[in-house]
Steps between C-alpha positions, in 0.01 A plus 500: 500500500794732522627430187194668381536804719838588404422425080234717536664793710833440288326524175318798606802679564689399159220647341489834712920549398449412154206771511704783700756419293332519160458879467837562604582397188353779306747812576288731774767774449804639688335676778353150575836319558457417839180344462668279244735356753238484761248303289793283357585401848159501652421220171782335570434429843178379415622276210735331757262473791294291239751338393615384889109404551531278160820350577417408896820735629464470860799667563433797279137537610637797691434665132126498495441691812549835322305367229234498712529835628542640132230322371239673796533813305390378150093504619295250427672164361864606658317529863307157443822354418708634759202432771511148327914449542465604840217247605737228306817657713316450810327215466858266396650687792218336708495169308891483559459564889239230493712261362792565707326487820370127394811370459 
């Protein structure tokens, strides 16, 4: 059941970098350098917080907590998703405890 949670959350956020990083393609002008970078890096870090989902990267899952927080801003699908990661996030933190304190 995880497996599905983290496709779905990982696949959501390939598709939110490929889309912030779409119109940086087109040129917005030299005044607008700085945004450039900003949406380069913000797609980026989305594109590789999907990725880590995808790939089951425990140790990198660090990466996807300011995906999250990103992702709040961008109202209404980015706030479902984040809201969505963050019941996932808590809920394997809770299944993990459970299974530790069984054994």
């Amino acid at each position: 059941m995880n497996k599905i949670h983290r496709q779905v959350i990982g696949i959501s956020w390939l598709v939110m970098g490929a889309l912030i990083f779409s119109p940086l393609v087109l040129k917005l002008g030299p005044a607008a350098d700085a945004a450039i970078i900003g949406g380069v890096l913000a797609s980026l870090l989305f594109i590789v917080g999907g990725f880590v989902l995808l790939a089951n990267l425990r140790k990198f899952s660090w990466v996807c907590h300011p995906c999250a927080l990103l992702s709040l801003f961008t109202f209404p699908l980015g706030t479902a998703i984040s809201l969505y990661y963050l019941w996932f996030f808590i809920r394997s933190i809770q299944m993990a405890r459970t299974n530790s304190e069984k054994k």
